[in-house]
N, C-alpha and C positions, 0 to 999 in steps of 0.2 A: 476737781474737788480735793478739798486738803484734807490728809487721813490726820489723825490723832496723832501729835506728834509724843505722846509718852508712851508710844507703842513701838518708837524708830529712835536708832539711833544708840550709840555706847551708853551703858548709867556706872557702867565698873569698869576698872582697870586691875587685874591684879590683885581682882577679889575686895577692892578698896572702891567704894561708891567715888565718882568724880565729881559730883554736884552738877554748878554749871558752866556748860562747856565754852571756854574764852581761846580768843583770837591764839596767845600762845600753846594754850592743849592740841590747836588744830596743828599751831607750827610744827611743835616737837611731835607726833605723829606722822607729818609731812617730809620731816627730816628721815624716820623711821623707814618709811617706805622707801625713800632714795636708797639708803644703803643696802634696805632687802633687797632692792633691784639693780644692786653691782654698784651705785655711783655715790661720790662724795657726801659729807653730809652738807657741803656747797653748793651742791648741784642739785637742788632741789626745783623740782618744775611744774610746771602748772597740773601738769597730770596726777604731780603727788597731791599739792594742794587740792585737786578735788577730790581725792582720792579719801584724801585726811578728812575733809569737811564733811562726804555724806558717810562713813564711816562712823564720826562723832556725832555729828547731830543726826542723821537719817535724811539730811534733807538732797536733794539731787541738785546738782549745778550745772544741769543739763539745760539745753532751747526748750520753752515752754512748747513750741509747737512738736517736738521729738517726742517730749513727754507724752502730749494726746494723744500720738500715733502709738506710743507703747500701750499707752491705755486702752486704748480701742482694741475691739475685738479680733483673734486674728483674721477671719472671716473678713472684714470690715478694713482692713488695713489698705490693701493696694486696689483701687478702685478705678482703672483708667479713665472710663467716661459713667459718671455715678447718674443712676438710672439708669443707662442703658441696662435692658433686662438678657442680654445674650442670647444664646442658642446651644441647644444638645448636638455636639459634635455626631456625625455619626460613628458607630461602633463598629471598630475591625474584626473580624473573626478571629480567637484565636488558633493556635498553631494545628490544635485537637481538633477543630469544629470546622464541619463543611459550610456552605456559601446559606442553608437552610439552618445553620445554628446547630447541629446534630454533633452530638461528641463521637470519639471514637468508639467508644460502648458501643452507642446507641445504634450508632453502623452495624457494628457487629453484633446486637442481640436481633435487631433487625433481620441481617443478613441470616443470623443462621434460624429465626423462628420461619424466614422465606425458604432455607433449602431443606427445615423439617417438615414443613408443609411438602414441598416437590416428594419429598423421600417417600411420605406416607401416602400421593397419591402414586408414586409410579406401584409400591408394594400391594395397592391397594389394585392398580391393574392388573399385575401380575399375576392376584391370586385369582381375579378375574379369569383371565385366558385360559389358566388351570382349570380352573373351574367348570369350565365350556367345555376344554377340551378332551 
């Protein structure tokens, strides 16, 4: 779909409206770019020439088919076999978590509400035996 082209593209130079944009605006532009990139204003090459052309007009001189892949969504871009619907890899545990998903916390709040429990029955015995004895 073609966007609005008075929305792309140079309207000023130099604070000076340009009108509209002809083959020699693109040149001298083209020439521009050569020397900002080290070379001749002889040496002008295709890369400037595009460079110069979607710069002034907005328009891209790119492969129609590059363009719809830019367009598309990035989701949507690299599709190996389109429909296939894939699969959920399975998930490694990380570095923290045991083989049941449990973090390291979770071990150790575990762990010690298991040896507050031990604590409070041996104390619990203890005052037992006391108690008897």
């Amino acid at each position: 779909m073609k966007t609005n082209p008075l929305k792309q593209g140079i309207i000023t130079e130099h604070s000076t409206g340009i009108g509209t944009v002809n083959r020699g605006m693109v040149r001298v532009r083209a020439i521009e770019l050569a020397v900002i990139n080290g070379r001749s204003a002889a040496d002008v090459g295709k890369s400037d020439w595009d460079q110069a052309l979607q710069e002034m007009t907005g328009e891209s001189v790119n492969d129609p088919v590059v363009e719809a892949l830019e367009a598309a969504p990035e989701s949507e871009r690299w599709d190996p076999l389109p429909g296939s619907p894939g699969h959920q890899a399975p998930t490694a545990p990380s570095a923290d978590e045991d083989v049941e998903g449990r973090s390291d916390n979770e071990r150790l709040v575990e762990a010690g509400i298991a040896e507050a429990g031990h604590d409070q029955m041996l104390q619990a015995a203890r005052a037992a035996i006391r108690q008897g004895s």
